[in-house]
C-alpha positions as CSV (number, residue, x, y, z in Angstrom):
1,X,0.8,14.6,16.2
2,X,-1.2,11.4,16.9
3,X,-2.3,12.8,20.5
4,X,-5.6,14.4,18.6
5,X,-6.3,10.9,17.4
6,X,-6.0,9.2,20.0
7,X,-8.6,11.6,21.8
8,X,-11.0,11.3,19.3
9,X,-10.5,7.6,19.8
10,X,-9.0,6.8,16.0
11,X,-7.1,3.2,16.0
12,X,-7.0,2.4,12.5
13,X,-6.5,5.3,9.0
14,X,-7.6,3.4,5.6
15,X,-6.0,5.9,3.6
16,X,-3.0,7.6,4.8
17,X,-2.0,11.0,2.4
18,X,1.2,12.7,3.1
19,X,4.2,12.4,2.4
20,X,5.8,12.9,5.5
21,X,7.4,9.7,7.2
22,X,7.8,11.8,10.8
23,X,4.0,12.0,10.6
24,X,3.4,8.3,9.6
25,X,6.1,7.1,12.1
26,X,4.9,9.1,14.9
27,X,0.9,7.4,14.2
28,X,2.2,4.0,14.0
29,X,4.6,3.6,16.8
30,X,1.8,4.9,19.1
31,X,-0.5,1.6,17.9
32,X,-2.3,3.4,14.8
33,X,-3.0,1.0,12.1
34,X,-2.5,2.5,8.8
35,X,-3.6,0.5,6.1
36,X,-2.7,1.9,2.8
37,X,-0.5,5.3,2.3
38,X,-1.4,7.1,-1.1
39,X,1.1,8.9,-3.1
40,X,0.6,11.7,-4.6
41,X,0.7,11.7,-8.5
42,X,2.6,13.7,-10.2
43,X,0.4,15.4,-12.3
44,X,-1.4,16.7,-9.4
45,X,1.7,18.4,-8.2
46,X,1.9,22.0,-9.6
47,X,5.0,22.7,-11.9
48,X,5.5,25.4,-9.1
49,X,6.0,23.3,-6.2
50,X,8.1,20.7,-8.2
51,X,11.2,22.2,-6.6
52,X,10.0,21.5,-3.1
53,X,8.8,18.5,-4.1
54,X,12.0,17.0,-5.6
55,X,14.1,18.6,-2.4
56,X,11.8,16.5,-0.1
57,X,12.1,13.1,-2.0
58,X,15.6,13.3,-2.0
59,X,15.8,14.5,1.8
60,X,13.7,11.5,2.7
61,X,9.8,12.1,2.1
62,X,8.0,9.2,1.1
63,X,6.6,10.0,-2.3
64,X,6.0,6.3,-3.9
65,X,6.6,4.9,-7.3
66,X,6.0,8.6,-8.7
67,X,8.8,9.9,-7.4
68,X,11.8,7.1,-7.3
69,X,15.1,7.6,-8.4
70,X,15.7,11.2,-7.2
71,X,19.2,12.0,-7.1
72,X,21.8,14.8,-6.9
73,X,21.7,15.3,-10.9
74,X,17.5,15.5,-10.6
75,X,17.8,17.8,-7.8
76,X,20.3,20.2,-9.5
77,X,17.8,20.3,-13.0
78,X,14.8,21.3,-10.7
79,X,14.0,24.9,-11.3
80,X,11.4,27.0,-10.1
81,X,9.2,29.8,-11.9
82,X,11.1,32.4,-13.5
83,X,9.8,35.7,-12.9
């Protein structure tokens, strides 16, 4: 992931979006700076992809303040679209 930046020479990311902490670990321990890492707000987050949302905060993803406090019981309410 961060060989691209490298090549095209990038040393520091002022604002870091995704949620992903394999992607921001992966920058940073190769001597990226990132500076700030924006969450994603929830109302931005389509009521269809709350389910994969809410499995990916409680698997790990970094989601910020938005998203704390996910547990089992949260995770088990999530439903998707009903068809």
């Amino acid at each position: 992931m961060p060989d691209p930046l490298h090549f095209l020479g990038v040393t520091k990311i002022h604002n870091f979006i995704s949620m992903s902490d394999m992607k921001y670990n992966a920058i940073v321990n190769t001597g990226i700076e990132i500076v700030n890492r924006v969450e994603i707000p929830k109302e931005l987050v389509p009521d269809d992809a709350q389910v994969e949302i809410t499995a990916k905060v409680f698997h790990g993803y970094n989601a910020g303040k938005a998203y704390q406090g996910i547990g089992e019981n949260e995770l088990k309410k999530t439903v998707g679209r009903e068809y």
